[in-house]
Structure formats: C-alpha cells, structure tokens
C-alpha positions, 0 to 999 in steps of 0.5 A, a space after each residue: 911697537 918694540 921687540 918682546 925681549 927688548 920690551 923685558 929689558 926696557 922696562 926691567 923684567 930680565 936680560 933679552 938673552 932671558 927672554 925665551 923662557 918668559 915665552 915658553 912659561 906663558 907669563 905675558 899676554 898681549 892684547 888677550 893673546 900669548 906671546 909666542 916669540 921673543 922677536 913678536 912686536 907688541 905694543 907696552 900698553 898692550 901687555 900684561 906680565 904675569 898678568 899686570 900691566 907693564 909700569 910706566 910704560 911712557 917713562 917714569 917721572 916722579 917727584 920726590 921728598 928727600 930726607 936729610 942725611 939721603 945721598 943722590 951719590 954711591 959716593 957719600 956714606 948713607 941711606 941712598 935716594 935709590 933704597 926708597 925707589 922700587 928695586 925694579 926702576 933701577 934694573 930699567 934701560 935706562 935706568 932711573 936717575 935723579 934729575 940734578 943732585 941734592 947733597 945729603 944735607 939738603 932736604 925737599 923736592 927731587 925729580 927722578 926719571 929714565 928719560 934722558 931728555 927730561 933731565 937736559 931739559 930740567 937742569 940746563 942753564 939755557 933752559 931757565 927752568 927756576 929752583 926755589 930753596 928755603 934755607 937758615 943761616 948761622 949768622 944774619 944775610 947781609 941785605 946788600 946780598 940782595 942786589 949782589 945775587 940779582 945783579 948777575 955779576 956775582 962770582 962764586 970764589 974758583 968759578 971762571 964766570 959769574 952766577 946767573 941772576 938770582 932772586 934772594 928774599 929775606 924771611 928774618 935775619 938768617 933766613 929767606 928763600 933763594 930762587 936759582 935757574 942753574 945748578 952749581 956745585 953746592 951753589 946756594 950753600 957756597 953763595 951764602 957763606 961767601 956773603 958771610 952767612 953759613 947755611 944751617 938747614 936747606 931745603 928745596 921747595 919748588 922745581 919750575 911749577 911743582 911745590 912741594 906744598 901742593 904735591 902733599 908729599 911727607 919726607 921719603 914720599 914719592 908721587 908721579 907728575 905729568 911732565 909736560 906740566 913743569 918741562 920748559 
C-alpha cells in the first residue's frame, strides 16, 4: 500500500504537492470508491485514473529495438532512445533508464526499466549475465583472435585489467557474432580494431535468454518482458 500523492508521483501523474486537486476533481477511484484524501493508502493495483488503470504498476521492463543513428545519452547529437518511449515513463520516480548503453552506431536489443535492481543485475560483471553482437568489419578477423578473446588475458589498450573471457565465432571473413559478460566502453568495437578488423555494422542479438528473433521486434519497436525470466 502506498500513500495517494506519493502513488501520483511514482507512476508520473503530477507532483505530491498536485495531488489535491486530483481528489477534490474525483479523477481516481479505488476499489470502486473515490479517493477522498491524498494521505489515503490505496493499493496501485486497485486504482483507476481518470478511469484507466494505473501502467505497469510492478515497474516498467521492456525490451527494445534500437535504430542506428539513436542515442542512449543527451550528450551525442540524434534522435534519442527517449522520443520513442511514451512521455509519461520519463516523469516516473524513478524514471526510466536504459539498462547499460547502446552507442548511436550500434543497432538491436535494449532493456529499459525504472527499477534499479533490475539494472545492477543486468550489467554486473559479477553477475554473467551474456550479450551476443552480430557485427562486419572493414577487414578479415584474424582466426587466432579466437583464443585470444576466450583466453581471458586479453587486454584492451588503456585498460588496468584484462577482458572477461569472450566467445568469438566467425560467420565469414569479416563477419561473426561476439558473446560478452561485461560492458566496457565501446568494447566489441575496440576489441576488433585492436585485432586488426574495424567494425563496420554492430548489432546486438540477445541479452541473457532474450533474442531479438524470438521477440518479433522491428527497429523502434518495444515490447514488455518478464523480468524474472532473463534476471541471473
């Protein structure tokens, strides 16, 4: 149970100091009755606003397919991952976030959420959660980058300690998939060029169990997912 004005400020509606109009205009409603005082403790899977249910209220988890040329940061120029979310997630407390980053070149499967745990538990080294990228490069990979990826020992150029052991299969010469259980700063990208083969597309198939093949999803699209199916 949670207080009606901190239940409007939660999930978006308005600030708590706002919430004392929404009573005396009789917008919500909970368990059939009208919410008469913003301190009333109501149940988010009991009320309705304005007569609809309130969204998501056990947290927003969502799988994304994000375009090229779409942001993750206010700070790179571009459509950001935010315009194609509804406006009311980003008034959320919290708010919604990505779970780790895509950078504006590199399409495919993104988690979004407003619960903090759920991130920690996504992107943690410690929690081995794997991330698999499809990617082409400019120029062949070299087939010893196989074992030099998976051997654990590889270390990225300014890095203090070595990679995480990752699974490296080639599809072509200058194509193959990259299975990663940690997030480094452009790590697949500064992997491949530091063995010689510049990416030239990077895309993002799967996040733990999640496939963006199984998820149906065109590029923009978003779909809910069960958290407990994918958290480690």
């Amino acid at each position: 149970m949670i207080r009606f004005d901190a239940l409007l400020s939660r999930f978006g509606y308005c600030s708590r100091r706002e919430a004392s109009g929404w009573v005396k205009s009789g917008r919500a409603m909970h368990r059939g009755q009208p919410v008469r005082n913003v301190s009333e403790k109501v149940d988010p899977h009991d009320v309705l606003i304005d007569g609809k249910p309130v969204p998501f209220p056990d947290g927003i988890y969502i799988a994304l397919n994000k375009p090229t040329g779409c942001t993750c940061s206010h700070r790179e120029e571009g459509e950001l991952v935010d315009d194609l979310l509804p406006p009311s997630w980003l008034r959320r407390n919290p708010s919604v976030t990505t779970v780790g980053r895509l950078d504006k070149d590199t399409s495919g499967l993104l988690l979004i959420t407003d619960d903090g745990q759920f991130v920690h538990d996504m992107t943690s080294p410690k929690k081995h959660v794997p991330k698999i990228y499809a990617f082409t490069t400019s120029a062949p990979v070299p087939e010893e980058a196989v074992a030099l990826f998976a051997s654990g020992e590889y270390m990225l150029h300014g890095e203090a300690t070595p990679c995480l052991p990752a699974d490296l299969v080639l599809t072509g010469e200058c194509s193959g998939t990259l299975t990663l259980h940690e997030g480094r700063y452009h790590q697949v990208r500064r992997m491949l060029a530091e063995a010689g083969a510049p990416v030239v597309t990077l895309r993002r198939t799967h996040i733990g169990t999640l496939s963006l093949d199984t998820l149906g999803l065109e590029e923009g699209e978003w779909k809910e997912i069960d958290p407990a199916s994918i958290r480690p």
